[in-house]
C-alpha positions, 0 to 999 in steps of 0.5 A, a space after each residue: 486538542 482545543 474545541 478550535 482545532 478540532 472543528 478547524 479539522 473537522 472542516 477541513 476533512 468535510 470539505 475534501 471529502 465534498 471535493 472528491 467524486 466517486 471515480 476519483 478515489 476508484 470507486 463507482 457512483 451507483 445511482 443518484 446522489 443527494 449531496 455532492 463528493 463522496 459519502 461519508 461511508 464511502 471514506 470510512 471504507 477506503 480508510 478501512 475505520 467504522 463510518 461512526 468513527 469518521 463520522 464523530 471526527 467530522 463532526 468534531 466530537 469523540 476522542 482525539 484520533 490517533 495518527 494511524 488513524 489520520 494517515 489512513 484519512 488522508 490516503 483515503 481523501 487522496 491528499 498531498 504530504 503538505 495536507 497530511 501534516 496540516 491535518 495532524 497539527 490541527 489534531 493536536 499533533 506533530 506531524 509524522 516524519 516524512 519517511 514514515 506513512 502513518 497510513 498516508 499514501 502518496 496522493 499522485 501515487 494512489 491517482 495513478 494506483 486506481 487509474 491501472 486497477 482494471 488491467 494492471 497489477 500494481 501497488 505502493 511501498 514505502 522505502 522500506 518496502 511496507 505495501 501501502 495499497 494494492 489495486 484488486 488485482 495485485 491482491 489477485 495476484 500476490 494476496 492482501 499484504 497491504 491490510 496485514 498488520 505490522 511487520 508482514 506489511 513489508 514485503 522484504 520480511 515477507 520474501 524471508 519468513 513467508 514461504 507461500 508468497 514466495 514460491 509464487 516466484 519462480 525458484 531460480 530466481 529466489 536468490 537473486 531477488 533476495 539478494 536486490 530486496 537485502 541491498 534496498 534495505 541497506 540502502 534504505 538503512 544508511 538513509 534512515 541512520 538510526 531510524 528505529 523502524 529500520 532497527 524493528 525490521 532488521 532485528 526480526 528478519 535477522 532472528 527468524 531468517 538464517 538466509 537474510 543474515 547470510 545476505 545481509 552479511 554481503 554489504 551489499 547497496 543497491 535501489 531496486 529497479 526494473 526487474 523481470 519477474 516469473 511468477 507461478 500462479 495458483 489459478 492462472 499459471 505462468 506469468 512472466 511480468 515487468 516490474 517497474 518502479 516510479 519513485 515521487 521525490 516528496 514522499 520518496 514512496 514508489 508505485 510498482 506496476 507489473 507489466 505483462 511480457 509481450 509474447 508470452 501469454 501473461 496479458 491473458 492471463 492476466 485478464 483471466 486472473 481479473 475475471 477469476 480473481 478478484 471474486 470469490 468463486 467459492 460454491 454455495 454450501 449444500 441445503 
């Protein structure tokens, strides 16, 4: 990458970054602040990278970053899929395929994710299912898959391999849910015909899981839609949930957001699980 283009990156980062405020990107401004937009530590945490690492990008010095790294950059400074790839081709580099994140989160699908983080559980994936972000109480509510590393990003692989998310979910539901997340990915496959990371994530679930290749073995091709959900919680107990998605055409990525069931007691719970949640309760050990 030319001294050129990485100060045209650098730049460009600093400049977005200077844009934002801190309720922009759900975070809490604290006391005053010298300089205007976020800090540069404030995007380093929300990339989940060291804020040397940011820091040295903005400034133009160090190696070249890679493009995970630039993905959860730009899901950090909320920017559009038009602003994603203009950051990687001012690092030197083509940009990701459309279908693939690389990191980059929908901007419009992450400012709806932090508008629902103090009441509802949501969160974004990719159309092969790959969780992309979580508000806290999805985390909550199902656990930290978004910051796992490869394959048990996606939540399909997860469904068939992880036997303690799973029986989060009632069990009279398990065949039926299998079965809708199986004809997402087939769908999902034919759209990306010869798609390696479809190949990637077929081939694994296909080695560890005898029920996914019964499943797969149906043919089955559907989208997910709205579904009613029964979840079993740890904490909180029963919580009967509307799950809604809202796909964004350019990404083709969808924020899906767990909706309480009126007259059952799960809002709550709900409100409950914000509370006991999303803390670490844990006692003090003994002195």
């Amino acid at each position: 990458m030319s001294t050129g283009d990485r100060q045209a990156l650098a730049d460009f980062l600093r400049h977005r970054r200077e844009q934002l405020q801190p309720s922009d990107v759900g975070l809490v401004a604290g006391g005053r602040r010298r300089a205007p937009g976020l800090r540069r530590d404030e995007v380093a945490v929300l990339a989940a990278i060291s804020t040397d690492h940011y820091e040295r990008i903005e400034q133009a010095r160090g190696s070249r970053p890679s493009p995970e790294v630039l993905g959860a950059i730009a899901r950090a400074l909320r920017l559009t899929l038009d602003e994603r790839d203009h950051v990687h081709r001012l690092a030197g580099q083509a940009p990701p395929p459309r279908h693939r994140s690389q990191g980059w989160v929908d901007a419009g699908l992450m400012c709806v994710l932090d508008a629902l983080a103090p009441a509802v559980p949501a969160l974004v994936t990719d159309d092969l299912s790959t969780v992309l972000a979580q508000n806290p109480l999805n985390v909550a509510l199902l656990g930290p898959i978004a910051s796992e590393p490869g394959l048990r990003r996606a939540f399909v692989y997860r469904w068939f391999t992880d036997p303690e998310l799973r029986g989060r979910y009632a069990a009279d539901q398990h065949e039926q849910l299998g079965r809708e997340y199986v004809a997402d990915l087939r769908l999902a496959s034919g759209a990306r015909a010869g798609d390696p990371d479809v190949r990637q994530l077929v081939d694994a679930l296909s080695a560890e899981s005898a029920e996914f290749r019964e499943v797969w073995a149906l043919q089955e091709v559907a989208a997910r839609r709205t579904t009613r959900k029964v979840l079993h919680h740890p904490q909180v107990g029963r919580l009967e949930l509307e799950c809604d998605l809202v796909v964004s055409p350019p990404s083709g990525q969808s924020l899906v957001l767990f909706r309480p069931q009126p007259g059952t007691g799960t809002a709550e719970r709900l409100e409950l699980l914000r509370v006991v949640g999303t803390q670490d309760l844990a006692p003090e050990p003994s002195r």
